[in-house]
N, CA, C and O of each residue as an XYZ file, in Angstrom:
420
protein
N     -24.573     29.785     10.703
C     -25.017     28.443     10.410
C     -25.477     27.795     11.713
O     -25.039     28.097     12.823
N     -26.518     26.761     11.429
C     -27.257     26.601     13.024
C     -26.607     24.868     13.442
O     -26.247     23.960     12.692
N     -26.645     24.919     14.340
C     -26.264     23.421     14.182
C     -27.029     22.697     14.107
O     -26.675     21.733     14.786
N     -28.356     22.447     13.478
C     -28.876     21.822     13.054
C     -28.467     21.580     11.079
O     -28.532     20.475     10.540
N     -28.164     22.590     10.498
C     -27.612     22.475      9.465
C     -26.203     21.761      9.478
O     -25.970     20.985      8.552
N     -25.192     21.970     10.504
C     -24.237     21.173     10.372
C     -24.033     20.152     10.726
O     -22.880     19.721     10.699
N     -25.070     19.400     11.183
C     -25.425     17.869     11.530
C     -25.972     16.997     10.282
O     -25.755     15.831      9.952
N     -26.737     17.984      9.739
C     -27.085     17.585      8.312
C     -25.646     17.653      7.402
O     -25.564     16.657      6.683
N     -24.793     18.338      7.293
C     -23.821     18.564      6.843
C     -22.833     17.547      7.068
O     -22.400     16.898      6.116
N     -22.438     17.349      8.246
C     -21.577     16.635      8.536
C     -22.051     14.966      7.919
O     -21.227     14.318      7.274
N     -23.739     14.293      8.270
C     -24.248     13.404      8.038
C     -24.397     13.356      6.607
O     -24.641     12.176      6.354
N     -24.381     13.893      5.746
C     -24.548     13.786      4.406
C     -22.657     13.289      3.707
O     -22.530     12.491      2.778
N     -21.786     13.772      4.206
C     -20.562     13.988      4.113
C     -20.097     12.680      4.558
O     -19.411     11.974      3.820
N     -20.473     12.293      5.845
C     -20.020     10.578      6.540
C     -20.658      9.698      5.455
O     -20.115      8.735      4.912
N     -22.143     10.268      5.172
C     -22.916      9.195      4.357
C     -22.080      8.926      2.691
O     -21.418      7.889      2.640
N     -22.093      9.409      1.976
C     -21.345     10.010      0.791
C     -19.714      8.867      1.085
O     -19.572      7.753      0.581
N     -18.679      9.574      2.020
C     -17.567      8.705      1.994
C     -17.861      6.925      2.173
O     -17.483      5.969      1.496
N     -18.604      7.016      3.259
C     -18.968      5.336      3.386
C     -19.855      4.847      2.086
O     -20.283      3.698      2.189
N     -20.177      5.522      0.930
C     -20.679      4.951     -0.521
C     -19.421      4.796     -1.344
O     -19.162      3.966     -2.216
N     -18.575      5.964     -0.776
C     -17.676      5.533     -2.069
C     -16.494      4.512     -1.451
O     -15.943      3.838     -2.321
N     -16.164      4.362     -0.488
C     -15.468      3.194      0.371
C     -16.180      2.230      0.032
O     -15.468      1.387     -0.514
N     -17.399      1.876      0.086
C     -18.110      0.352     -0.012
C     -17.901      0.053     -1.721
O     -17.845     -1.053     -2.258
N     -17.818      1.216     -2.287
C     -17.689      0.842     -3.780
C     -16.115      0.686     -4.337
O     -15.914      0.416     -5.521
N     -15.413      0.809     -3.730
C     -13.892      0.883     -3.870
C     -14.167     -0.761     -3.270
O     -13.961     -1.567     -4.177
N     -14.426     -1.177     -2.450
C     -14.229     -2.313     -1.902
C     -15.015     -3.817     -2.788
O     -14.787     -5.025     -2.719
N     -15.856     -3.105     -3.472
C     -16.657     -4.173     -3.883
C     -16.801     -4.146     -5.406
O     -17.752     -4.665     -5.989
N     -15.896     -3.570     -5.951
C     -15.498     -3.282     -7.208
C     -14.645     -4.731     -7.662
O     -13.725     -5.040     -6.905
N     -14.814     -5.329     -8.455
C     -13.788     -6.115     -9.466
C     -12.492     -5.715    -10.063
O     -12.398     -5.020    -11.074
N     -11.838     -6.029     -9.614
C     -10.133     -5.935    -10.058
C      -9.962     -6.935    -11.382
O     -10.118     -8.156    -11.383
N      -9.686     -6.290    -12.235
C      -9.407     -7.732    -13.230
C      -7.540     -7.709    -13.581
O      -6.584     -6.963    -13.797
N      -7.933     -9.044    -13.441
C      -6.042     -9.321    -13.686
C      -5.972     -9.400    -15.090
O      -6.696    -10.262    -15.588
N      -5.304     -8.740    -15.837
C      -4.754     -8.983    -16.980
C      -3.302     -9.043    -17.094
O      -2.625     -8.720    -16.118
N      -2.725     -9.440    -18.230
C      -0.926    -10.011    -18.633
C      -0.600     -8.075    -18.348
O       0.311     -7.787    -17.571
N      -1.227     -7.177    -18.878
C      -1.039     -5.796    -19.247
C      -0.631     -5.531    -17.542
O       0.473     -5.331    -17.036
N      -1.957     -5.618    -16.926
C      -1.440     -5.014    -15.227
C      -0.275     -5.715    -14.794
O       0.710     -5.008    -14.579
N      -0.169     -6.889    -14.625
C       0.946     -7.457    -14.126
C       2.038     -7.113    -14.733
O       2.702     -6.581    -13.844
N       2.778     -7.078    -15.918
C       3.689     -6.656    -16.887
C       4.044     -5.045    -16.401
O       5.194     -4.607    -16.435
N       3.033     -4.354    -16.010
C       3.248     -3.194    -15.750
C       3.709     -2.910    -13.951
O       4.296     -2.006    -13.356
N       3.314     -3.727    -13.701
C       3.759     -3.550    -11.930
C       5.102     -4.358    -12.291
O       5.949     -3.475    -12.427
N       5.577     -5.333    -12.464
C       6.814     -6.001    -12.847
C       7.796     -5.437    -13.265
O       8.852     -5.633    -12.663
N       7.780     -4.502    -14.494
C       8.920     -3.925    -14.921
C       9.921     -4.685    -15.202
O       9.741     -5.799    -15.693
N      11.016     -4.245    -14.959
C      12.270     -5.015    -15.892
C      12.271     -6.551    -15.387
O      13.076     -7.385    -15.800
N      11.402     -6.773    -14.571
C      11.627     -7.836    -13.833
C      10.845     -8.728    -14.722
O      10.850     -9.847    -14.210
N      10.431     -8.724    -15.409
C       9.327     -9.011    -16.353
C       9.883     -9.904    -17.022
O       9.358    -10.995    -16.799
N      11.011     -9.964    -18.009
C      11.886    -11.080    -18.065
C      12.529    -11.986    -17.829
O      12.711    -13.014    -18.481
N      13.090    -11.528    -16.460
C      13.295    -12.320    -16.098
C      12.706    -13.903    -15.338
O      13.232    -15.010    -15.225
N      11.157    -13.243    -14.854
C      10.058    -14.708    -14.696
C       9.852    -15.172    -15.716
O      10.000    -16.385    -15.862
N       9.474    -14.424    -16.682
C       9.250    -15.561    -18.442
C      10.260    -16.221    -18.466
O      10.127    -17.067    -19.351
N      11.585    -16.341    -17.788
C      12.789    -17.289    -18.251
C      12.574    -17.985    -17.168
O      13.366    -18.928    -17.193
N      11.844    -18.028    -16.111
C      11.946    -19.175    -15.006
C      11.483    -20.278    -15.314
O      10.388    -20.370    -15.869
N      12.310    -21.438    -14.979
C      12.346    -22.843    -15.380
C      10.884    -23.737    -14.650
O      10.044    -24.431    -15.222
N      11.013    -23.396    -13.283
C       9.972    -24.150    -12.650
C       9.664    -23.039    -11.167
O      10.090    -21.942    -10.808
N       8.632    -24.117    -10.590
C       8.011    -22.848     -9.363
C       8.794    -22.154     -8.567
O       8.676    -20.948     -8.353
N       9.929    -23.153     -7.926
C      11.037    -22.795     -7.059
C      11.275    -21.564     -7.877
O      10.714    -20.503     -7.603
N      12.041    -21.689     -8.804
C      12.573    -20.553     -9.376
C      11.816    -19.121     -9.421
O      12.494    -18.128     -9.157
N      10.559    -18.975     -9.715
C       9.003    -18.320     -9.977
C       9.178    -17.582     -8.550
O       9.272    -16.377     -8.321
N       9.193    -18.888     -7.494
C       8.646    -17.915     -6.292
C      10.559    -17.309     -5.542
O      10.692    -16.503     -4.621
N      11.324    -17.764     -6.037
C      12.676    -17.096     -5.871
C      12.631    -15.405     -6.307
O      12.733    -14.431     -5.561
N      12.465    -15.447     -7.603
C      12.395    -14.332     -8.533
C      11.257    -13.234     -7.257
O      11.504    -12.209     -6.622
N      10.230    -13.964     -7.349
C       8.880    -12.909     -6.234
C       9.263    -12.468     -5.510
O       9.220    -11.253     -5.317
N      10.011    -13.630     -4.536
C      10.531    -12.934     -3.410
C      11.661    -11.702     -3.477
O      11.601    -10.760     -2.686
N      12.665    -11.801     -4.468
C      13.607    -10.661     -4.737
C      13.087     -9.698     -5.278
O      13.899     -8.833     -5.609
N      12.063     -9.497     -5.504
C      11.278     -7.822     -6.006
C      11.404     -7.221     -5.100
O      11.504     -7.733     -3.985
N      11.442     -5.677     -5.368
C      11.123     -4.805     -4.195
C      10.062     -4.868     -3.598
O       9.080     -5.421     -4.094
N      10.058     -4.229     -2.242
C       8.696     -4.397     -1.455
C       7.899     -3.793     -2.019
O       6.852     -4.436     -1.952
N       7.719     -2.636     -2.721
C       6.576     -2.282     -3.332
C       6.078     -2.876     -4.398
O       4.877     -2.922     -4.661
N       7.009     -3.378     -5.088
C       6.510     -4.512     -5.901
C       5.531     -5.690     -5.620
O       4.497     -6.091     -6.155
N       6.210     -6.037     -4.663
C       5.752     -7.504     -3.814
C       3.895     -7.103     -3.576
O       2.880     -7.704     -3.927
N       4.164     -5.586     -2.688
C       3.091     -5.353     -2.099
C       1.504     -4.935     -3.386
O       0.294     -5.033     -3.178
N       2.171     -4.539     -4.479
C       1.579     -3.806     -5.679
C       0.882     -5.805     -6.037
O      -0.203     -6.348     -5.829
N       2.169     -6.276     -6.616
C       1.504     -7.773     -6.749
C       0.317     -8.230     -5.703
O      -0.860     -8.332     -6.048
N       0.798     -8.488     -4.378
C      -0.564     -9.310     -3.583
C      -2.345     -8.329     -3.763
O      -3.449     -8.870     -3.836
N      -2.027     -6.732     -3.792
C      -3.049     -6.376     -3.892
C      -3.739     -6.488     -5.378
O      -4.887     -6.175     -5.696
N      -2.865     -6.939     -6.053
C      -3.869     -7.275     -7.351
C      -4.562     -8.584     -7.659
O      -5.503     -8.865     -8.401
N      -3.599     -9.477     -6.644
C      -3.830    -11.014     -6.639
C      -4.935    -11.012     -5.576
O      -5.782    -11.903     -5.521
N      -4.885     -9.932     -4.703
C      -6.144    -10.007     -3.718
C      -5.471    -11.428     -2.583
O      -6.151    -12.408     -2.278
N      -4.642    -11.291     -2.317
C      -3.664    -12.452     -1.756
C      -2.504    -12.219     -1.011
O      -1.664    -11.370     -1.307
N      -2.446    -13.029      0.033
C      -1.403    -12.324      0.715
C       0.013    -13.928      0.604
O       1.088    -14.126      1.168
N      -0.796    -14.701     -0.407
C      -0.110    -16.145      0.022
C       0.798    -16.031     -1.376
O       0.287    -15.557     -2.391
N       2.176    -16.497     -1.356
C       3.025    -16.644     -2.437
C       2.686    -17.832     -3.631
O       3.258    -17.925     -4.717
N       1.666    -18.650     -3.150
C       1.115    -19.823     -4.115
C       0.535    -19.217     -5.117
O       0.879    -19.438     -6.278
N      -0.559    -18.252     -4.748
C      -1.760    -17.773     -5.778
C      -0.802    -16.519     -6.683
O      -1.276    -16.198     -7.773
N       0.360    -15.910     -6.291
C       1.067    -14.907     -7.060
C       1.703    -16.015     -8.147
O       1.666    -15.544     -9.284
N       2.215    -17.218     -8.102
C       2.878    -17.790     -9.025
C       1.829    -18.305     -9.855
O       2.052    -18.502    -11.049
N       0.395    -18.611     -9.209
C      -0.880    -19.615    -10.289
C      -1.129    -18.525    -11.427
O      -1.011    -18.666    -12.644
N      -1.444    -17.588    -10.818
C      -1.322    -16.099    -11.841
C      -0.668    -15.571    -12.856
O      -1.010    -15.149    -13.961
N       0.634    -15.695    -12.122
C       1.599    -15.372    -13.476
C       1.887    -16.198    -14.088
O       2.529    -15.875    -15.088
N       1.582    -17.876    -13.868
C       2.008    -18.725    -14.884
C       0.800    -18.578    -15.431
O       0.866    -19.038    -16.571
N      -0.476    -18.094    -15.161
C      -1.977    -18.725    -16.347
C      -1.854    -16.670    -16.991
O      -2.632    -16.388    -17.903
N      -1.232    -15.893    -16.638
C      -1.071    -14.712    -17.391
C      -0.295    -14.370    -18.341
O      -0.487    -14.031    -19.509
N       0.907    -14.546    -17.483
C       2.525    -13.773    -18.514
C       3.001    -15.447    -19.201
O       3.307    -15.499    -20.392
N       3.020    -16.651    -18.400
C       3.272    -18.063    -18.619
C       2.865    -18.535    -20.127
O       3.415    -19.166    -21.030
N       1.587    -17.884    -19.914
C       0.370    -19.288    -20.345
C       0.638    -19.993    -20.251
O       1.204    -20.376    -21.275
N       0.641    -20.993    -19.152
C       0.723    -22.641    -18.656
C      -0.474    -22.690    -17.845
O      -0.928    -21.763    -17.174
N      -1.068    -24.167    -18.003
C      -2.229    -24.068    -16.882
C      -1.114    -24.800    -15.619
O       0.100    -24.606    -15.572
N      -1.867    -25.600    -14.735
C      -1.326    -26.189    -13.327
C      -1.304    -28.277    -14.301
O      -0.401    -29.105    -14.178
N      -2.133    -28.377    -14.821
C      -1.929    -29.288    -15.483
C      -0.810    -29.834    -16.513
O      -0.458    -31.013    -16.469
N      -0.234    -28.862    -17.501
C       0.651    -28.914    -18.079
C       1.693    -29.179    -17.465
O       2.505    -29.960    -17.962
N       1.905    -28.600    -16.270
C       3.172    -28.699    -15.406
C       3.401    -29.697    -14.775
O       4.532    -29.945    -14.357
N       1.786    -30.916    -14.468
C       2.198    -31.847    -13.225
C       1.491    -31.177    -12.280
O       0.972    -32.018    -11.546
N       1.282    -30.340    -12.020
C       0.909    -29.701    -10.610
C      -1.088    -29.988    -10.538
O      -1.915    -29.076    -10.566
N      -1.349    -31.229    -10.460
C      -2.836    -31.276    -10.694
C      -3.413    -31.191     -8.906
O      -4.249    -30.304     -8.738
N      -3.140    -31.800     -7.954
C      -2.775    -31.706     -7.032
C      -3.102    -30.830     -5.914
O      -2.482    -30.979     -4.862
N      -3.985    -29.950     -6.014
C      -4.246    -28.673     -5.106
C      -4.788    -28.681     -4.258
O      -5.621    -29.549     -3.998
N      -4.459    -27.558     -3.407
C      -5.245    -27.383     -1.928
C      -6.157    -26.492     -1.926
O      -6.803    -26.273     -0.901
């Protein structure tokens, strides 16, 4: 093999991974009650019984880390606000209005 073929080789191969990286990246994640419910697990009940946010972001924080970490990458978020807006307008159904919480940053 000449190395002119494996320059082509190698360049077709760099080219190819950096298409499917840009498409992994720029792909739409959709949140549904189903994904979240499924990264949650048994824990799953126990937020449907949470009274108010305190409580919401109590519960978040006591998940396991892979949990935690499985949650922000679906929320696309690394902030504990947008994990609770989520699961109350998903697993909740409450908007931010119902609650009082009109108010946002």
């Amino acid at each position: 093999m000449s190395a002119t073929t494996m320059i082509y080789i190698v360049g077709l191969s760099i080219a190819s991974m950096a298409f499917i990286f840009i498409f992994m990246l720029l792909r739409k994640i959709e949140i549904t009650e189903e994904r979240i419910l499924k990264i949650l697990g048994e824990h799953a009940e126990e937020i449907k019984k949470a009274k108010n946010d305190e409580e919401l972001k109590e519960l978040i924080r006591a998940l396991p880390k892979k949990k935690r970490t499985k949650l922000k990458t679906l929320f696309e978020s690394q902030d504990l606000y947008d994990a609770v807006k989520h699961i109350k307008k998903h697993i909740l159904k409450t908007t931010d209005r119902e609650n009082g919480d009109v108010n946002q940053d």
